[in-house]
N, C-alpha and C positions, 0 to 999 in steps of 0.2 A: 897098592895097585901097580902093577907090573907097567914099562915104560911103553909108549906108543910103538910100534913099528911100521916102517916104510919102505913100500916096496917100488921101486920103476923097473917096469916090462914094456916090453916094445908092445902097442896092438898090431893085430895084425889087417893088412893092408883094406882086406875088405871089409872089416868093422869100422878100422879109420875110415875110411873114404867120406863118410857125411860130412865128419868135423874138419878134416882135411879142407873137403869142397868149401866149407864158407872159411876156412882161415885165408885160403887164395883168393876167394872173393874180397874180400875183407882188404887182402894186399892188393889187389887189382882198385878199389878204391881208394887207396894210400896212393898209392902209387902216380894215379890221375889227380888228386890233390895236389901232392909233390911238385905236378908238372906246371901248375898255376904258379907255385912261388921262384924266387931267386935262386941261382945254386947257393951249397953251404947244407948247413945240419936244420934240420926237422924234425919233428916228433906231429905224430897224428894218433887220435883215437879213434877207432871206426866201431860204429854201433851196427850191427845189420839186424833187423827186423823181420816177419812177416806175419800177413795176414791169416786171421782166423776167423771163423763165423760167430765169435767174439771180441775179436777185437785185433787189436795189434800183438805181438808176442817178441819180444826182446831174445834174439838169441844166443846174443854173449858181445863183449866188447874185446879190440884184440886192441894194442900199441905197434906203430912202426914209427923206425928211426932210422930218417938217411942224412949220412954221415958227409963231411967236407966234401967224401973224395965221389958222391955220389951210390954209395950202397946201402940200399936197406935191410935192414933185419926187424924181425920180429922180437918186440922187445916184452910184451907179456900179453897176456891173457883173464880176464876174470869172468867169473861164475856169473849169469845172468842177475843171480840174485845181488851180488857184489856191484855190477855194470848201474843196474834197476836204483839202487841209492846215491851212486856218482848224477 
């Protein structure tokens, strides 16, 4: 069997835009978290959710991390399905 191959391509801006929109939502909740503790480094995991005429729907968990000097970045991301067993 021939070895996996992998590809990274930029999407383009107007396919991003969904995932984009809750990855920033997602840091706008880090971010207000953040504001509640001490200065210094943190780490948050934010889960964002929404409603369906089913039930709840999990839509992916992201990582931020702000660092001594107060900057955050985004430190990962995982698949609903990944988020759903954490």
């Amino acid at each position: 069997m021939a070895e996996a191959a992998y590809e990274t391509e930029a999407a383009s801006p107007e396919r991003a835009a969904p995932l984009v929109g809750l990855i920033e939502e997602a840091g706008e909740v880090a971010m207000a978290h953040f504001d509640t503790l001490p200065p210094g480094e943190a780490v948050v995991y934010v889960t964002l959710t929404a409603a369906t005429a089913y039930g709840r729907l999990m839509l992916g968990m992201w990582g931020f991390q702000r660092t001594a000097d107060g900057a955050v970045t985004l430190i990962g991301a995982m698949p609903e399905q990944e988020a759903a067993r954490g």
